[in-house]
Each structure stands twice: as C-alpha cells, then as structure tokens.
VEXDREN-2710 file (C-alpha; in Angstrom, 1 decimal):
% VEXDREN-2710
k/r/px/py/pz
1/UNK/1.0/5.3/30.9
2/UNK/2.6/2.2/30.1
3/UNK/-0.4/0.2/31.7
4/UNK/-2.8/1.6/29.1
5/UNK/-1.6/-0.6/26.3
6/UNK/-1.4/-3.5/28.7
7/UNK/-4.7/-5.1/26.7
8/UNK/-3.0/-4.1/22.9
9/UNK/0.5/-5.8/24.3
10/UNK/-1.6/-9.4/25.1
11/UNK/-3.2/-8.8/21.5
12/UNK/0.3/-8.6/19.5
13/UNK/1.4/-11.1/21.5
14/UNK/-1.4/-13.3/20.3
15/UNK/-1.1/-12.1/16.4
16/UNK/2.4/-13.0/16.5
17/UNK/1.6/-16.7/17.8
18/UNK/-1.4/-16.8/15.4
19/UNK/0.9/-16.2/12.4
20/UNK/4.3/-16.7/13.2
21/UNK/5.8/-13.8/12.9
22/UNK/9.3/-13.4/14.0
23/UNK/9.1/-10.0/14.6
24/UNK/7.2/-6.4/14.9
25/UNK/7.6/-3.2/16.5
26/UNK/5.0/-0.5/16.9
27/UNK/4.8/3.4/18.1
28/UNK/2.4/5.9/18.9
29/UNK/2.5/9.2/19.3
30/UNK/0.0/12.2/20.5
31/UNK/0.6/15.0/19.3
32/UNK/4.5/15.6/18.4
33/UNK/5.2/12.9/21.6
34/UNK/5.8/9.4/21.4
35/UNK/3.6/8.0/24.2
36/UNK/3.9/4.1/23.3
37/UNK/7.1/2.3/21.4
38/UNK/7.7/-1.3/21.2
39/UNK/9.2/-4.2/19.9
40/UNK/8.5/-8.0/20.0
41/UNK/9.8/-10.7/18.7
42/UNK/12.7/-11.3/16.7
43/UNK/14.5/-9.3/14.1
44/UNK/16.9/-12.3/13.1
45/UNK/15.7/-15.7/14.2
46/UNK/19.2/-17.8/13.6
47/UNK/21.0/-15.2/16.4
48/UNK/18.2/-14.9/18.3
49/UNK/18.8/-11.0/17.9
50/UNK/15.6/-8.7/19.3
51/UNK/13.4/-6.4/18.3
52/UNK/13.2/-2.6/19.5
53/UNK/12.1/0.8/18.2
54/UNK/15.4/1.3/16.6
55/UNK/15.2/-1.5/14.3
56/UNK/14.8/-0.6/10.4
57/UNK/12.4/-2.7/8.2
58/UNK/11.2/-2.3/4.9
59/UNK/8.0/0.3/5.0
60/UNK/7.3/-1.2/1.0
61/UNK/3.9/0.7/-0.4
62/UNK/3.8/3.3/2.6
63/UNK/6.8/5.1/0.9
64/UNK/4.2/6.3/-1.8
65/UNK/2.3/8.7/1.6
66/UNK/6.7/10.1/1.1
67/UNK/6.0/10.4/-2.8
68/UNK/2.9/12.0/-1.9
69/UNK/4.7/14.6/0.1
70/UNK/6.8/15.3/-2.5
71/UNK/5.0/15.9/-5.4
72/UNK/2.2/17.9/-2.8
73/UNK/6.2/19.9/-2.1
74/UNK/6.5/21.1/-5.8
75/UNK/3.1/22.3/-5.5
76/UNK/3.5/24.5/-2.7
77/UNK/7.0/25.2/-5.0
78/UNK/4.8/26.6/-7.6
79/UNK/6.5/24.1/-9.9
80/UNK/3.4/21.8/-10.3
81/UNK/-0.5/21.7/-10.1
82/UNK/-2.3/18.5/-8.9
83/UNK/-4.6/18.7/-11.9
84/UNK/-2.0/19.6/-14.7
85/UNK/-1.7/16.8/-16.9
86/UNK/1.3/14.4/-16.7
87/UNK/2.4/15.1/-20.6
88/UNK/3.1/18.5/-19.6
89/UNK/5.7/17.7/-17.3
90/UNK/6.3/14.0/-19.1
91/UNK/6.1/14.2/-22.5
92/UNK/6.9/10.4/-22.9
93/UNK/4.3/9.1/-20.5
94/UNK/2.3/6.5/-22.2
95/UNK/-0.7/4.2/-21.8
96/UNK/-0.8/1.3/-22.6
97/UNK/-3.3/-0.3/-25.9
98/UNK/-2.1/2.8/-27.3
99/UNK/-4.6/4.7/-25.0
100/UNK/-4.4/8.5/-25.1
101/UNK/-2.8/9.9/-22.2
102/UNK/-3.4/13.3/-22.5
103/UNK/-6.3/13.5/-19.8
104/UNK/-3.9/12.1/-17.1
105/UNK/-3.7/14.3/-14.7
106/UNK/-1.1/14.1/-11.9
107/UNK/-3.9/13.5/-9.2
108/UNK/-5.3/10.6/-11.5
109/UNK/-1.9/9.3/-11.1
110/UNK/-1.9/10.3/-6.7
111/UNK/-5.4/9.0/-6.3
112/UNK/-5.1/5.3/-8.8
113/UNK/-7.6/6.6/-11.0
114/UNK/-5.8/6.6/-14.3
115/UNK/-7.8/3.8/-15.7
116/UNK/-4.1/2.4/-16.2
117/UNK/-4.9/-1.6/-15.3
118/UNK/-2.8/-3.6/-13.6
119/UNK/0.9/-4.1/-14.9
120/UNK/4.0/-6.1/-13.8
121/UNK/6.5/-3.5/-14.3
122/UNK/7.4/-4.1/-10.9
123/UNK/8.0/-7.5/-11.2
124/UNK/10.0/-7.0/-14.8
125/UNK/12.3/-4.2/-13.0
126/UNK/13.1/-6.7/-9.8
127/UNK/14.2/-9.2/-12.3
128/UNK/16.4/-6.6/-13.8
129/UNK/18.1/-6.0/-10.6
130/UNK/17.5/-8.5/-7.5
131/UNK/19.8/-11.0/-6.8
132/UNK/18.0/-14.6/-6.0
133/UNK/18.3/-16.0/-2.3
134/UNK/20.8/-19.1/-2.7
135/UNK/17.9/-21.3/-0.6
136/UNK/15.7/-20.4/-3.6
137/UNK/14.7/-23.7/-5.4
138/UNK/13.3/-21.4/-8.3
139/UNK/15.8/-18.1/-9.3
140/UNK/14.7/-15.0/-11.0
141/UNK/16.0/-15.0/-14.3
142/UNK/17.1/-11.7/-15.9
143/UNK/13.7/-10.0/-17.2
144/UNK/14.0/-10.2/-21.4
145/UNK/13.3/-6.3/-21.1
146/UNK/14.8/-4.9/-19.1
147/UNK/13.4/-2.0/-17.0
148/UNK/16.4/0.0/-15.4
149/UNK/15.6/3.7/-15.5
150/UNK/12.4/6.0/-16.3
151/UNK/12.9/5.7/-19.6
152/UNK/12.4/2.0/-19.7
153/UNK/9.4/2.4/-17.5
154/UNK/7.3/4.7/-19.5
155/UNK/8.4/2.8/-23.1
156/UNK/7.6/-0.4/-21.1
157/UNK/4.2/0.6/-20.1
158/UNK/3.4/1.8/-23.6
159/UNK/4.4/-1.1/-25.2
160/UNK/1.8/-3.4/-23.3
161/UNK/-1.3/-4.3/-25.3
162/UNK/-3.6/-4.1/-22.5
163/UNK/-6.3/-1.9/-22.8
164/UNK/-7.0/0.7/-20.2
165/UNK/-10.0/0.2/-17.5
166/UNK/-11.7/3.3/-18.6
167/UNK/-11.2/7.3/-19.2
168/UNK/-9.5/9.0/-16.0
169/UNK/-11.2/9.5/-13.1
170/UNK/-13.7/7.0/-13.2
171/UNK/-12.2/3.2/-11.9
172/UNK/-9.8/2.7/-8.8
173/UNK/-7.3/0.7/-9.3
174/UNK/-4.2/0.5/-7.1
175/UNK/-1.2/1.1/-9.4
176/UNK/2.6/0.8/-8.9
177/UNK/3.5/1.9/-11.9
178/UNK/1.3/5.0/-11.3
179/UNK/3.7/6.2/-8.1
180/UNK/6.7/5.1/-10.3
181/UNK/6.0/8.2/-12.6
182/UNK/5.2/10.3/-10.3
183/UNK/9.0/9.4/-9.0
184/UNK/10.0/10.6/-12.9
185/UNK/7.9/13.8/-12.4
186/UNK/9.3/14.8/-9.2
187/UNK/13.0/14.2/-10.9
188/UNK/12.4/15.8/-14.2
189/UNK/10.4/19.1/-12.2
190/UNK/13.0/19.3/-9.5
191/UNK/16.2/18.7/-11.1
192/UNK/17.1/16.2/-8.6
193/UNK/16.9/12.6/-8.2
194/UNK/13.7/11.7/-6.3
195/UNK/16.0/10.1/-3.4
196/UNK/17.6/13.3/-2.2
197/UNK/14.8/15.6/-3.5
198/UNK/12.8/13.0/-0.9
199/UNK/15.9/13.6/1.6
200/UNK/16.1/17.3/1.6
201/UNK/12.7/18.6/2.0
202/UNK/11.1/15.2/3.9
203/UNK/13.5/13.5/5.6
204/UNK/15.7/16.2/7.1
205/UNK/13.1/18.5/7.9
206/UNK/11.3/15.6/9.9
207/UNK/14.8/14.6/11.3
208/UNK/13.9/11.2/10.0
209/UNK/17.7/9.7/10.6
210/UNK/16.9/6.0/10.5
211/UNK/15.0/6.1/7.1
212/UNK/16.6/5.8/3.3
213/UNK/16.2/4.9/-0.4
214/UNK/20.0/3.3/-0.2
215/UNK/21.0/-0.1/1.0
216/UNK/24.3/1.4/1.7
217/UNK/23.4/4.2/4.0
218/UNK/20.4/1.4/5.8
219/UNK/23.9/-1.2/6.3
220/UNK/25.3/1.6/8.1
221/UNK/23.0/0.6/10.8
222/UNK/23.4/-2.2/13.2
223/UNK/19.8/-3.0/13.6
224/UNK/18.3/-4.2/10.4
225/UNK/15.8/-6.9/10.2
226/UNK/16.1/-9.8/8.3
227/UNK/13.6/-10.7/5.8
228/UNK/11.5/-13.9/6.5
229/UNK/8.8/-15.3/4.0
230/UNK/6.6/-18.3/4.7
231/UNK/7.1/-21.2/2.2
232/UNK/4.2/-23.5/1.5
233/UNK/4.5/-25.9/4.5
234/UNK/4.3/-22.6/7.0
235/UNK/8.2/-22.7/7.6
236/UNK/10.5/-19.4/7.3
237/UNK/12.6/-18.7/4.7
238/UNK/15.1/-16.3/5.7
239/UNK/16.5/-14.1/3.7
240/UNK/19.2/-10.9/3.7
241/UNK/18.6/-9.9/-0.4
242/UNK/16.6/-7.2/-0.2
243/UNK/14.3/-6.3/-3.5
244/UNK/16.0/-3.8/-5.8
245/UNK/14.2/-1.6/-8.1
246/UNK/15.7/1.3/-8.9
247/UNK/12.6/2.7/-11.4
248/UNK/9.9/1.9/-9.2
249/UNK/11.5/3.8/-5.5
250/UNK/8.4/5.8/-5.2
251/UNK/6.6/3.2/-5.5
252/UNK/7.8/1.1/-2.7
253/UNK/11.6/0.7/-1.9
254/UNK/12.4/3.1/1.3
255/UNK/13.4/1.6/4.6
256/UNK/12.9/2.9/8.1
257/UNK/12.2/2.4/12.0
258/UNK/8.4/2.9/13.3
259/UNK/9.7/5.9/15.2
260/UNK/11.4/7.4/12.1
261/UNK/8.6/6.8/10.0
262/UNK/5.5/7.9/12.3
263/UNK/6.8/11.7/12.2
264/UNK/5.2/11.3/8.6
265/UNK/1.5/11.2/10.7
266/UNK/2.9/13.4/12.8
267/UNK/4.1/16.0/10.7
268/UNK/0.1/15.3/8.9
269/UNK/-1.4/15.6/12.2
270/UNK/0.5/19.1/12.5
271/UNK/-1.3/20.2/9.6
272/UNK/2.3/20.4/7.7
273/UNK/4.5/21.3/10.9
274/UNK/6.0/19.0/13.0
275/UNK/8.2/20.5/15.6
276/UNK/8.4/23.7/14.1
277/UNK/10.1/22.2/10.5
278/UNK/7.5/23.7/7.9
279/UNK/7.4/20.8/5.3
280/UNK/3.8/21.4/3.5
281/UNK/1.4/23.6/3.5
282/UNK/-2.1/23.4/5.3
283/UNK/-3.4/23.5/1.9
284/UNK/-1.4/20.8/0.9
285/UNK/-2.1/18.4/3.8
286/UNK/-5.9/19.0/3.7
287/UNK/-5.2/17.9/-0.5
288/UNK/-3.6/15.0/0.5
289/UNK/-5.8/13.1/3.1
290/UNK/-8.9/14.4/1.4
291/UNK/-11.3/11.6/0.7
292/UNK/-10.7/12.0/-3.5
293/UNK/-12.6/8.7/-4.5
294/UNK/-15.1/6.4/-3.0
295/UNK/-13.9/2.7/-3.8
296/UNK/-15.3/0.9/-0.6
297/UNK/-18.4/1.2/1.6
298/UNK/-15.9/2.1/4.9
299/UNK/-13.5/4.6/2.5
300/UNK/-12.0/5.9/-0.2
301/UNK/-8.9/7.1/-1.2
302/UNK/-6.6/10.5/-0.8
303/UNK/-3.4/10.9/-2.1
304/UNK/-1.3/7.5/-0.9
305/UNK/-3.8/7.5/2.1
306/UNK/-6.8/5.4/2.4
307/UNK/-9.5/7.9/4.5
308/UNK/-12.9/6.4/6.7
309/UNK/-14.3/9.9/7.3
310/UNK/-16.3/8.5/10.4
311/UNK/-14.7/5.9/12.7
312/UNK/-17.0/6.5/15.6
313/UNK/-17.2/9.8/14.9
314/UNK/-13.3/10.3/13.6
315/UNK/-11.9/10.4/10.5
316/UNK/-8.8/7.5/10.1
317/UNK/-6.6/7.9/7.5
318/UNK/-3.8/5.7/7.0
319/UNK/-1.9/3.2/4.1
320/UNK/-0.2/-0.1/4.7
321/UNK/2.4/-2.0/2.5
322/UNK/3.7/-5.3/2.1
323/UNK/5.9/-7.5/0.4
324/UNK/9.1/-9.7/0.6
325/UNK/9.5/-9.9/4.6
326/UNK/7.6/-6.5/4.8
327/UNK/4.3/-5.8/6.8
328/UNK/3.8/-2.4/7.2
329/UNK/0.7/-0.3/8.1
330/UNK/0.9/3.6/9.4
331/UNK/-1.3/6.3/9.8
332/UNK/-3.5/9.1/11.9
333/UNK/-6.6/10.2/13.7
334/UNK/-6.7/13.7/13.4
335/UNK/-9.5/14.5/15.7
336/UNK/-7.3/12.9/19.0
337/UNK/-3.8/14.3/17.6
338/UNK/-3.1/10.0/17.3
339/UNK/-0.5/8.6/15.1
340/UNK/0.5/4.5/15.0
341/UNK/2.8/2.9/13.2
342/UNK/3.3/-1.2/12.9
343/UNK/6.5/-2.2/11.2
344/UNK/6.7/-6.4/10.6
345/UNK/9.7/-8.4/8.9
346/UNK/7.5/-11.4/7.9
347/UNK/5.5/-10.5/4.5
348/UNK/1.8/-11.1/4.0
349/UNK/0.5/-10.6/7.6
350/UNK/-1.8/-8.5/8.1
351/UNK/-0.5/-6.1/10.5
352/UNK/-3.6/-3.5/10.5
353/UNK/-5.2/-5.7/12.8
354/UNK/-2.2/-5.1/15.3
355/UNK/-2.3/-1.2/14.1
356/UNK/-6.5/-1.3/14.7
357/UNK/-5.8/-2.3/18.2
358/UNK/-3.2/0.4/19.2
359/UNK/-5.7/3.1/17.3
360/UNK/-9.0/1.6/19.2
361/UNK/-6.9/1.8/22.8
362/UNK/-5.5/5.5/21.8
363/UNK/-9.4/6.2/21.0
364/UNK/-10.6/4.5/24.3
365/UNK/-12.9/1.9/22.4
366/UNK/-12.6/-1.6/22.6
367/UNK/-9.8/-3.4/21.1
368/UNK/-11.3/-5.7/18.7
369/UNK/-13.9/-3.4/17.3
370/UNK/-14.2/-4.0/13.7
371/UNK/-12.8/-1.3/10.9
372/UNK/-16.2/-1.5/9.4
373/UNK/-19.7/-2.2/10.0
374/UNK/-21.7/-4.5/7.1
375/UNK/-24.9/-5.0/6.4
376/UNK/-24.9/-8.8/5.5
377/UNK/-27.8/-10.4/3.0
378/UNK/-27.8/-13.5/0.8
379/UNK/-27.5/-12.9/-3.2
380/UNK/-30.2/-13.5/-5.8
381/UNK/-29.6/-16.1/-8.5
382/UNK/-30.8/-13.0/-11.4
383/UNK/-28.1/-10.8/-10.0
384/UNK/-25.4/-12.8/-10.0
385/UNK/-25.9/-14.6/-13.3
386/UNK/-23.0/-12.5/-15.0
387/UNK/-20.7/-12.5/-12.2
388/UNK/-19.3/-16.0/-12.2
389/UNK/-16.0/-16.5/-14.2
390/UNK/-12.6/-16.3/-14.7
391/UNK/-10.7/-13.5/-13.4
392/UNK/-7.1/-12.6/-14.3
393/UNK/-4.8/-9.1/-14.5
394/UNK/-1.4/-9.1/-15.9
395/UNK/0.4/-8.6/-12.1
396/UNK/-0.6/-11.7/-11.7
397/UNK/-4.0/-11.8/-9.5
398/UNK/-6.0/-14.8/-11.0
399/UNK/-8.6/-16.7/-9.5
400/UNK/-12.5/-17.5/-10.4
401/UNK/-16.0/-16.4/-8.7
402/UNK/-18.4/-19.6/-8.6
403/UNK/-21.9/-19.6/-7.7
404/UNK/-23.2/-23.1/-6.3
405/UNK/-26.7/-23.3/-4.1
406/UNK/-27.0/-20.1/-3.7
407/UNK/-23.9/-18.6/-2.2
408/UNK/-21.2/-17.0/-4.1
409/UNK/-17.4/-18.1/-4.1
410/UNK/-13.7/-16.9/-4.5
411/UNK/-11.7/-20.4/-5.7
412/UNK/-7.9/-19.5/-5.9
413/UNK/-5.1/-21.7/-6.0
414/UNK/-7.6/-24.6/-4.3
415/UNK/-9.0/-22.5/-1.6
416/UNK/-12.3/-21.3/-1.2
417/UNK/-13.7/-18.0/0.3
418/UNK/-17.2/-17.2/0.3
419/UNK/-17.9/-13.7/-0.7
420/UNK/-20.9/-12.3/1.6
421/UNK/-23.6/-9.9/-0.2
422/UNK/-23.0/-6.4/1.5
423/UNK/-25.2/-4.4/-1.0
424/UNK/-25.9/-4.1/-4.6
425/UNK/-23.2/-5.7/-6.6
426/UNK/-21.1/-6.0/-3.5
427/UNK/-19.3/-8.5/-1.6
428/UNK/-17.2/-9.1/1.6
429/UNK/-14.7/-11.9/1.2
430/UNK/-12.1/-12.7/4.2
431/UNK/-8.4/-13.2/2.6
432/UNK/-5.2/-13.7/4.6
433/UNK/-7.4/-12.8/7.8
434/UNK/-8.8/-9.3/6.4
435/UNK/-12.2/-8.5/5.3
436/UNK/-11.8/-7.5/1.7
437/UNK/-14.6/-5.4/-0.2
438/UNK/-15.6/-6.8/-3.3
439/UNK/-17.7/-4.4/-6.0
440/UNK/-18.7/-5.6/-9.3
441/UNK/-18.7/-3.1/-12.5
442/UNK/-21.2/-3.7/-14.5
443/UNK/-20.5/-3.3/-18.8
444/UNK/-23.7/-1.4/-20.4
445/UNK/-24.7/-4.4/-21.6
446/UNK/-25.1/-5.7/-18.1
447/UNK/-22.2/-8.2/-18.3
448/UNK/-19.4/-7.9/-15.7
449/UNK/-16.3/-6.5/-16.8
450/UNK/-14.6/-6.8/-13.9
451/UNK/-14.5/-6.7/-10.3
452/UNK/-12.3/-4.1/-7.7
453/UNK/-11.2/-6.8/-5.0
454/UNK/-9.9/-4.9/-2.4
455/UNK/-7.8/-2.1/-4.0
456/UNK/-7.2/-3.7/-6.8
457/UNK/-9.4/-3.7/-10.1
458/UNK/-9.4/-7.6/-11.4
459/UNK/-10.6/-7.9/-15.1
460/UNK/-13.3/-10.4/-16.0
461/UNK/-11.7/-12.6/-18.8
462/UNK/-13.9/-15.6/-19.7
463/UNK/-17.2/-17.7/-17.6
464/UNK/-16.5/-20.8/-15.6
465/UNK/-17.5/-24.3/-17.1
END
C-alpha cells in the first residue's frame, strides 16, 4: 500500500525544497480507514525536532468547515433554520455604512454572500490580544479599539463607514468577520460558549483528541510545531507566539493533527456518521457541501467548503487556510469514499498543490493534473477600457490592474502578474504559485466596481495615471 504514494512522496519532497518549508504532514483515509499518514520535514528547525502524524499545527480558516458543523448541529436541534435571519437570533448584528441588516440570513453569512466587504476586525482583535515575537523589528501596538468579545465585534463592524458590496445573496466575498458571528450565534442559541459547544457535539463525537480552541489544553501536548514565517530576504523567522483572537475563534483559531482533523471529511464522507457517532444529519451534510454560489469557472462555494461538482467525473469539495506559520488545506471526494488532509507550519505556501497530488493518486489520475481546465484568449482593448485602476479593501489587499500592448497586468508591491483572459470579464493570474480566478463586476453604467480576486471581492477605488 505504501508503494502507491511512492510518486506523491517524491512530489512533497520537491514542494518542500521548492519553498522551504520546514515542515508538513499529510493523511488519507478511505472510507473510516487511514490508508496513507506522513510527516516530513521539521516541526522545530533549531532542535532539529521531526515531523509525524501526531504533530499539532494551526488548521487557521478550515476551523470555519467546524463552525459549519455547528451551526448545521442547532439546525438538526430545531434551534435554528439556515435561512432565518441573523437579527432574529442577533439582535445587535450590524452592517456596516449603516446598511440594513435585516435580509441577512444565516446562510448569507455560511456561504460569504452577505454583501459585507472586506474588514480588518481580525487584524484589530489580534492587536487586542497577541503578544509581538521579541525578533520582531516592528511590534503590534495595542488596537485604539479594542475588539475583545462579540459585543465589540458586532459594534465594531457597525461603526465602519464602508459601504456594503450589494443586497444579500448576490457578491461572494470571503469574510472573517462573517464566521465570527456565526461563532456569537452558536453561543447566544446554545447557551454555551462556541469552544465547548464545538467540543461536545464535534470533537468528542469524532474522538478528535489532538484538536482544541485553547493554547493550554494544545501545550499539553509534546508535539507542537513551531511557527516559521518567511522574511523578505527568504530566511525563517521562527516563532512560538501563537495569534490570539478570542472574538474571531470561528473564524480561524483551532489547532489540530492531520489525523485529528481528517475525521471532519470523514465523518462528511459518512453522510454525518463516522464510526457509528451520529454528528449531523444527512440532510445537514448534503446542506453543507452543496454547491450554494458560483464564484469561479472550476467551483463555487457551500457552507465553509469550496465544491468542483466535476473533477473527472467527481465532485471535490474541500477548504484550506493559512496564516502566521499555518498552511492548511483538507477535504473529500465523495464518489471514492477519499479524504486528505495537508497540515504545514510555514505560512503562505500553497499546500493544495501537495493535497491535489495525494487526491489525484487516491483517484488513480496523474499527479500533476491541473485543478482546472481554462480556455485561454487574449483581451480586447474596448473591453478592458474600465478595468485598469487602483484597487484597495480595508483588510488590506491593494494593488493595481494595468493594461500596456495589449496584455493585462496585476502590479503589487513591485511585482507583476499577468492576468490571462479565461472568458468574458475574466482572468487567470498565478500568485504565490496558484492559479487565481479573476471576475470583473461590472456597475450599470459599465464601469468596474470591483473585481473578486480569488475569494476575495477587491473594490475598484480610482484609475491608474
């Protein structure tokens, strides 16, 4: 058995010299069995300390597929309804620009179409609470408001004088802030506080030992990676101070092993079973990993799960997650019963190419066959004239779209990618070695308001001299 993932070994091993990562582990399972679990590399560099299965990293954005779980639990409670609006359960949830929030409804909130844009409230609550690394040339000073419970959250968001992308349902944008109220909805419906809500009917039923909200209860484990970033010159910068952002856990802030956290697919795979624990519904799962919007050619989105409905005649569904010394990608097939998991402590790799290759072996296709297929053409001067321009969000994604003989490009902090036309008022970019979608909303006027780069939607904010 082992010999089967002989070809995917020889590519990690590559990807990890490619972009220095210290180290990885993997897992995959068929069915309710692990058939595949490694690790490579390094999970502390100075002591020369291993990798294996049993290491815990930061899983960062996949902890929203748990928050998913969750809210789809009060559902199959009774307690909730995917479609009721938030304010029914949240009466303070807000908008910001002084939007109305009363058509929010929680699967606006699961599925990132709220038309809330793009905040910082993550940023603002890590100031609140995470302690600087002493290497750190530049510390984080204490945020001027602070964000420290729910509360704070939803007053924070209101407060903002952005204006919203557009009424529910219609944009995609990937939102933090979203998954940090559903967090508040599960604790204001349930009673409890969305860690042990999480722990009793997620986390015990799946027998998920090696995965928590706390940084106490992940200490009490010997094998816990340390946190590497790459500083401008390519070196790694170490690090033991994990983010802390106690408002924003659903969002992003549990920690776990790759055979911990792959009982998640599992458990999905099982149509809500996984061993015989009952944890959701069939109802619920098929709610969950339904394809709910179309933001890409290759997929769309479900509830914390991004879904291609036909990988060579499969359906993939999956998330990943990153962040400080955090790579994480995880997810399903459930046609072949296959679940893979790719936990990395180096941050900003992208560790779905590793997880691609693992899926392609379980699937018997080549190993570097691509996620997606494009159509590739060259743009028109007329239909590009009102793309070029400046464009910015407030969590910080700026960068500007030029069009020079011809050909279309991405300039951010002095580097240039050229976006590729893939269809009408679409492009394909490569960032940080992954193709990225590009689609471009047209105003009714014609001019561009803004552009959905990936998951994120980027607003349009001036032209380009």
């Amino acid at each position: 058995m082992q010999n089967r993932w002989a070809g995917a070994e020889h590519f990690i091993a590559d990807f990890i010299a490619e972009y220095n990562v210290p180290g990885l582990a993997v897992a995959v399972a068929q069915g309710v069995d692990i058939v595949y679990e490694q690790g490579f590399g390094l999970r502390d560099l100075a002591s020369a300390v291993e990798v294996t299965p049993k290491t815990i990293f930061g899983v960062a954005s996949l902890t929203k597929s748990i928050t998913a779980i969750a809210v789809a639990k009060l559902v199959d409670q009774g307690k909730v309804n995917f479609d009721d609006p938030v304010v029914k359960h949240l009466s303070e949830f807000r908008l910001p620009g002084g939007a109305d929030a009363s058509a929010v409804t929680i699967r606006h909130l699961l599925t990132h179409t709220s038309g809330m844009p793009a905040l910082d409230a993550l940023r603002v609550s890590f100031q609140s609470h995470s302690s600087p690394d002493p290497s750190d040339p530049m510390p984080v000073p204490l945020a001027e408001t602070p964000i420290n419970t729910y509360s704070q959250l939803m007053a924070y968001i209101g407060r903002r004088d952005v204006p919203v992308l557009d009424q529910p349902g219609r944009i995609f944008n990937y939102s933090n802030e979203a998954y940090a109220i559903l967090g508040a909805l599960v604790r204001r419906v349930s009673g409890m506080t969305f860690a042990a809500f999480v722990r009793r009917h997620v986390l015990e039923p799946l027998g998920m030992e090696n995965s928590t909200m706390s940084f106490e209860e992940m200490y009490e484990h010997e094998e816990v990676a340390i946190l590497y970033t790459k500083r401008g010159d390519g070196s790694l910068l170490a690090s033991t101070r994990w983010p802390c952002a106690p408002a924003m856990q659903a969002a992003g802030r549990m920690k776990s092993t790759v055979g911990d956290f792959i009982k998640v697919f599992q458990m999905y795979n099982g149509l809500g079973t996984y061993r015989g624990a009952h944890v959701l519904s069939e109802a619920a799962v098929r709610e969950n990993t339904t394809l709910h919007f179309r933001h890409s050619l290759c997929e769309g989105y479900g509830h914390a799960v991004q879904v291609q409905p036909d990988y060579h005649g499969h359906t993939v569904i999956s998330h990943g997650g990153g962040g400080k010394g955090i790579s994480a990608h995880g997810g399903y097939v459930p046609e072949a019963g296959l679940s893979v998991m790719v936990l990395s402590n180096l941050g900003g790799v992208p560790v779905r190419k590793v997880w691609g290759a693992l899926v392609n072996t379980g699937l018997g296709l080549p190993l570097d066959t691509p996620r997606c297929e494009y159509t590739r053409s060259t743009w028109e001067a007329d239909e590009v004239v009102n793309i070029p321009g400046l464009y910015r969000t407030a969590e910080g994604a700026d960068f500007a779209i030029e069009y020079r003989t011809g050909r279309l490009w991405h300039v951010q902090n002095g580097k240039e990618s050229e976006i590729i036309k893939i269809g009408e008022m679409r492009g394909l970019m490569t960032e940080s070695g992954i193709e990225q979608e590009m689609r471009f909303h047209a105003a009714a006027d014609g001019s561009i308001k803004g552009v959905g780069k990936g998951s994120r939607f980027i607003t349009r904010v001036a032209d380009t001299q």
